[in-house]
N, C-alpha and C positions, 0 to 999 in steps of 0.2 A: 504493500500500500504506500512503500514512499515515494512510488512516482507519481503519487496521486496529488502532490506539492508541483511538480514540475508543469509549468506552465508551456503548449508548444508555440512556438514562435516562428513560424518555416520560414520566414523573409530575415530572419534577424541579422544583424552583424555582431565581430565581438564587440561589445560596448565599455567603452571605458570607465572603471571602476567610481573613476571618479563624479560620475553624470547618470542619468539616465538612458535610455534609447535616441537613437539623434533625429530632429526632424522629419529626416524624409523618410522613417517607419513610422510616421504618425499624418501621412497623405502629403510630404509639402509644406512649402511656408506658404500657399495659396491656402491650402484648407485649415493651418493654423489660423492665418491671419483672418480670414472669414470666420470663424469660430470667436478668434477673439470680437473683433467686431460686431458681432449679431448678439454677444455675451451683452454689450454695453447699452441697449435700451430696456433688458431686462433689471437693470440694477433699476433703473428707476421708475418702470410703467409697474412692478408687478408689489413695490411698496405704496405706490400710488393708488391704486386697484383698491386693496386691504386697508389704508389708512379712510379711503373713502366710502367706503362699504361701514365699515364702525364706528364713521363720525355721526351721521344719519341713523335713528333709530327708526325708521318704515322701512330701510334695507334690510336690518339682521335677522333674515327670513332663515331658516336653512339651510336652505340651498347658496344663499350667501356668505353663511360662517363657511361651507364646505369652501366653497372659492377664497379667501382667505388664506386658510389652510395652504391651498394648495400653490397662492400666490407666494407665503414665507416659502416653499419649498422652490418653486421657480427662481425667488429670489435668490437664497444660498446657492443654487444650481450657477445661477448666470455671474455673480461675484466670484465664487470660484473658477468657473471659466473664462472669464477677462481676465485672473492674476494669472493663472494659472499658462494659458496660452499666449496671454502676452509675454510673460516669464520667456518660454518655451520657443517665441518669434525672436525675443531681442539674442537670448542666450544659441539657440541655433540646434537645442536639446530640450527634451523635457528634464524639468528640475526632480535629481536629484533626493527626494525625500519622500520615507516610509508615510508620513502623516496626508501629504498629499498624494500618494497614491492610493494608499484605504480611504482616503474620505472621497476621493471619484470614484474610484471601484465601488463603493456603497451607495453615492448618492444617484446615479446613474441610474440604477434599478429599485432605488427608492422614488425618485421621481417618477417615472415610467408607473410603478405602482399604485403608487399615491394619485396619480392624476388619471389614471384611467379607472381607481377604485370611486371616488368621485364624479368620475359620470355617470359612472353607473349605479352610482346611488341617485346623484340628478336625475337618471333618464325611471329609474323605478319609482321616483317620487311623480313623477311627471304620469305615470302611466298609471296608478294610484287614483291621481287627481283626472284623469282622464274615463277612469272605468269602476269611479267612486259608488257607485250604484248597482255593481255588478261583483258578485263573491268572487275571491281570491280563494284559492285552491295552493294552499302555504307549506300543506305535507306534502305536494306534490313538485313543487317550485324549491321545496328543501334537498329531498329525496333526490332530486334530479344534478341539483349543486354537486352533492355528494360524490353520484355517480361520475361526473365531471370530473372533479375532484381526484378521484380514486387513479382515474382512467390518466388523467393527467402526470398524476405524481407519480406512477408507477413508468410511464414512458420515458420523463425527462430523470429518473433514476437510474434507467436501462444502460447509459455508459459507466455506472458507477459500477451495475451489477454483474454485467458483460465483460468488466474489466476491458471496456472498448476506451483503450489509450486516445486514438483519434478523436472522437467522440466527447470525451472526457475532456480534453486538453483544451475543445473547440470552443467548450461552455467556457472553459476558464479564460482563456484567453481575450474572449470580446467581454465577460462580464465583470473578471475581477481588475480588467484595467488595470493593473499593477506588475512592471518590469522591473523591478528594483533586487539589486541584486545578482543583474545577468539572466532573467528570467523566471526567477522561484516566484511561484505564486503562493498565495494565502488560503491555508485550507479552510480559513473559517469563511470563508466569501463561497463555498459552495451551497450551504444551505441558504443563503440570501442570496446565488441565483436561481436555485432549483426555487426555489417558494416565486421569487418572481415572476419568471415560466410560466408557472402554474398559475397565480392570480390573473395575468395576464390572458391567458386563454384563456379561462373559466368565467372571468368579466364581461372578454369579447363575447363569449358564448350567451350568456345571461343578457349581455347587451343586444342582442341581433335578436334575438327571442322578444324581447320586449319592442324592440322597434316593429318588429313582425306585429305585433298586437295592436301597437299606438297607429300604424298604417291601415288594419282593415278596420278601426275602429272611426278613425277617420273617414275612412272612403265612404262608410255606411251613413256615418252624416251629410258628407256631402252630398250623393245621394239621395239622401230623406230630403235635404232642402231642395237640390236641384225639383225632386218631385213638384216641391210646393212652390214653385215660382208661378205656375199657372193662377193659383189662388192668390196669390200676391199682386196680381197686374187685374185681377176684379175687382168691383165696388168695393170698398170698405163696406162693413158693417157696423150697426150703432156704437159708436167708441172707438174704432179704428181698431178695434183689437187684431182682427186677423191679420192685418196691415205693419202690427206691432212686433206681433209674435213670430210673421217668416221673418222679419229684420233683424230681431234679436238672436233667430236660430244663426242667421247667417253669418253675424255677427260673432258667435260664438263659435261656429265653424272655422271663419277665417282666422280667429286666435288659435284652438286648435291645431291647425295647419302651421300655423306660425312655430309654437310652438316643436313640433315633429322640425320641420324645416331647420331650424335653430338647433338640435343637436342631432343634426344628419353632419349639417355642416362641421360642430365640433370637435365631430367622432372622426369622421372623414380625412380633417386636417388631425387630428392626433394621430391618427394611422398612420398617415404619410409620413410623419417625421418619425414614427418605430419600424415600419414595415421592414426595415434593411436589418436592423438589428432582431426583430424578430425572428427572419429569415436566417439569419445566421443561426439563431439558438435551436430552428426548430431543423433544417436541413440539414446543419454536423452532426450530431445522433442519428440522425434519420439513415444518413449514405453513410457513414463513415469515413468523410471526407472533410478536410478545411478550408473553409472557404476564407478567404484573406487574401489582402491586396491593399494596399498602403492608403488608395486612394479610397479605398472603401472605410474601411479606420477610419479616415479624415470625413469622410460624408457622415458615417454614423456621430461622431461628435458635434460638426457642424450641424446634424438634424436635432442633437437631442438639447441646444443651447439655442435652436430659431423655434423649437417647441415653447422652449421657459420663457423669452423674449416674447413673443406675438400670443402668449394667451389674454395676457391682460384686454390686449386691442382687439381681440376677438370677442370675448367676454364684455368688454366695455361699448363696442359698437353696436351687439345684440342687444343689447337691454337699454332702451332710452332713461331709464331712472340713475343704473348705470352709468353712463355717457356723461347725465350733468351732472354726476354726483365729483367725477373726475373731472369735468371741467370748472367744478367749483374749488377743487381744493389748488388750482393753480392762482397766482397773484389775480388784481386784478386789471392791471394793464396785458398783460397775459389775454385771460379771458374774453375782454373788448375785443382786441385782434382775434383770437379764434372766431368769437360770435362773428363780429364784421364781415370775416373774411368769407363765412357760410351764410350768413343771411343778407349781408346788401350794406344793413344801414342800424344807426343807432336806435330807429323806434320797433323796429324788428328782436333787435339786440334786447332792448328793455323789457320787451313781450315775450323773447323764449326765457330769461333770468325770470322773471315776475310767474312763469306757468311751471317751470320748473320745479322750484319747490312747490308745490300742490300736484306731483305727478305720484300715484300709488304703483308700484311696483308691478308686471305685469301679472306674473305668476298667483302674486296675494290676490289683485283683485278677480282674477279667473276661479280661484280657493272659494272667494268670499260670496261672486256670486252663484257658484255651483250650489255650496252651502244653504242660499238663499233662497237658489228655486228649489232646495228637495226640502228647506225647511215649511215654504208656503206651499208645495202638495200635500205635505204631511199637514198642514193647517186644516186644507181646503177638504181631506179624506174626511177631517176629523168632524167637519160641519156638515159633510152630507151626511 
């Protein structure tokens, strides 16, 4: 079992005792220097994000502390990847030391974890609030985890159990990030990447399962209203009700949709920036082959720091409560120009600041009035 320390490295050179692995096994001073640079908007969109989410008590929904969370962890991601690569651009090597290379080799797959554990708590809260009216089948949604689970942990253990060196080596090599030494890696970074793996696909899975439901659950509204548009282009009747009531279904569809749409999109762009590294964890065991190439190294780092960098603006663009909650916490000569520059002119300017704060979150108000209409049918049963 003590090759089970030896990290394999097929492009290596010998490395000089004194340093790290040099540059050009870590893709280039292109893909450092990109990495460093994509590191530097996340130092400051992804404290901004989190300080603006917590200063506003109508944001700390849930699903907003979860975003928080997950914004500190972008955060520490993208600081350590601007010291760290720019270190590594000016010196012409990566630096040198045991502490930074366990704290990337962990945070790596802590990030990846943490953020797509988090949608996929968002997207089940979403579907919840979606199919609030309809039972949850909880032994069979656990049961199934399980099964996942099992199925999962038992595959990405198979290079341990196999004694499949190839296999073994491949995990180690892209997950525990750590050259120090000439190549010895850390045995304790293999249980934190086998558990990654595994989170990892067993989220994706729960996630794509769930989007499957929020999609016909959607269609079937649309649908329902598409039907009633005929009825809607008729007379009103005394009060305008029928006239009220396709508006408001349709209304409520279009949020619906909105919704789905909004983490199609954020699943979609989080895959993009794992897919390569996923690729690699799950095709080494798979073949028994390593896949490795300098410039790939460098793409997987540079995806997994334009990941930590651009959530905040993804997150902050989809959500309008969001959006001025960040554009309030900049100065306010600042904010004039953004507004200005979006809307035209200063009496424009005074009407989106002035409407702003009076904006309720989307998510709560879709909560509040789900809520509302099953609490006035439950009224209305009670009077017939």
């Amino acid at each position: 079992m003590s090759n089970s320390t030896i990290v394999y490295f097929p492009n290596s050179v010998k490395m000089d005792p004194s340093h790290g692995p040099p540059i050009s096994e870590l893709g280039g001073e292109v893909w450092v220097l990109l990495s460093c640079l994509i590191s530097f908007p996340g130092m400051f969109l992804c404290p901004l994000l989190g300080l603006a989410i917590m200063s506003k008590k109508k944001l700390q929904s849930t699903a907003n502390i979860l975003i928080v969370i997950m914004s500190v962890t972008d955060f520490l991601n993208s600081l350590l990847g601007f010291l760290v690569f720019g270190a590594t651009f000016i010196l012409g090597h990566f630096p040198r030391s045991s502490w930074v290379c366990h704290t990337m080799g962990s945070l790596y797959p802590m990030l990846a974890m943490t953020t797509f554990y988090i949608l996929g708590l968002l997207t089940f809260e979403r579907y919840c609030v979606l199919v609030r009216n309809k039972p949850i089948n909880k032994q069979k949604a656990y049961l199934s985890v399980r099964v996942v689970a099992v199925v999962l942990g038992v595959y990405s253990a198979l290079p341990w159990i196999t004694n499949n060196k190839i296999g073994r080596d491949e995990l180690k090599a892209h997950g525990a990030a750590c050259f120090v030494g000439g190549g010895e890696g850390v045995i304790e970074q293999d249980f934190m990447i086998l558990f990654n793996v595994c989170l990892f696909m067993i989220t994706a899975s729960v996630m794509i399962y769930f989007y499957a439901r929020i999609y016909l659950h959607i269609k079937a509204i649309f649908s329902k209203t598409k039907a009633r548009v005929a009825p809607e282009q008729s007379p009103p009747s005394p009060g305008g009700r029928r006239n009220s009531t396709a508006k408001s279904q349709k209304k409520e569809s279009s949020k619906e949709r909105k919704i789905l749409y909004q983490f199609i999109v954020i699943t979609a762009f989080f895959l993009g920036c794992w897919c390569v590294l996923a690729v690699m964890w799950i095709l080494g065991p798979l073949f028994q082959i390593v896949i490795y190439n300098p410039h790939v190294d460098g793409l997987v780092g540079f995806c997994c720091h334009l990941n930590s960098s651009l959530n905040p603006i993804i997150y902050g663009a989809m959500n309008k409560n969001l959006r001025n909650a960040m554009f309030d916490m900049f100065p306010e000569g600042i904010q004039h120009i953004l507004y200005s520059k979006t809307y035209g002119n200063e009496e424009k300017v005074s009407i989106m600041k002035t409407t702003s704060q009076h904006m309720t979150d989307d998510a709560e108000d879709h909560d509040s009035k789900a809520s509302g209409a099953s609490a006035s049918s439950d009224s209305g049963g009670e009077k017939k």
